[in-house]
N, C-alpha and C positions, 0 to 999 in steps of 0.2 A: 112359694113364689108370692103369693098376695099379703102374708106375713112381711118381706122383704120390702114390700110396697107400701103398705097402707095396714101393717101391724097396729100400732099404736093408735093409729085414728082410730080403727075396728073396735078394738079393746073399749076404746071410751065411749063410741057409739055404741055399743053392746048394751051397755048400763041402759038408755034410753031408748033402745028399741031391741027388745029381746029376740032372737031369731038373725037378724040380721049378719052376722058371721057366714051363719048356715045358708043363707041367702045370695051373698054374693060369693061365697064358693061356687055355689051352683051355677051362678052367671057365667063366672069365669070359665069355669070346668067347658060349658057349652060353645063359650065366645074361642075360647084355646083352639079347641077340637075343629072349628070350621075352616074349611080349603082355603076360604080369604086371609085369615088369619096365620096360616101356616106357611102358605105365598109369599104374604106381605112378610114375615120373617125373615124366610129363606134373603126373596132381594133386598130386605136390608143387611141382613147380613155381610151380603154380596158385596151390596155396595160401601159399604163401612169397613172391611179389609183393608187393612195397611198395604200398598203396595210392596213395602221394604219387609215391614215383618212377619204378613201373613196373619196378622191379631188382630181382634176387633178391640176398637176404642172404645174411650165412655162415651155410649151413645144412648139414645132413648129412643129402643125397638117397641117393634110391634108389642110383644108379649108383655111390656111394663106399659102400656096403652089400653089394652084389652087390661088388665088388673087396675088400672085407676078408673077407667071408665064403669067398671063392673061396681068400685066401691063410690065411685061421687053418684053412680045410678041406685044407688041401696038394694043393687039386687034383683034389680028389677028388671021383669022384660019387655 
């Protein structure tokens, strides 16, 4: 997931702060896991359902929020 997101950025930051990868894994991992987070999913999901085909659009959910935030924070809590 954080690969699909902020892969490439990761990769080059790495060079310049070593640990950093392993760092906002862990953000993420922690920010995923919490009931706000998981909430906030769900209703956007909810609400991002095509009336007609039951699919979610391209939209920008919770869980691509939580992994940008995790890597523009370096990881940090």
């Amino acid at each position: 997931m954080v690969a699909e997101v902020a892969g490439a950025r990761l990769n080059e930051a790495e060079q310049l702060q070593p640990g950093l990868i392993r760092a906002v894994l862990a953000r993420v991992r922690r920010e995923v896991d919490t009931e706000r987070t998981i909430e906030r999913n769900k209703a956007q999901s909810r609400a991002n359902l095509s009336a007609d085909e039951g699919e979610l659009p391209d939209a920008y959910l919770a869980i691509e929020e939580t992994n940008r935030r995790g890597d523009s924070n370096g990881g940090s809590g």
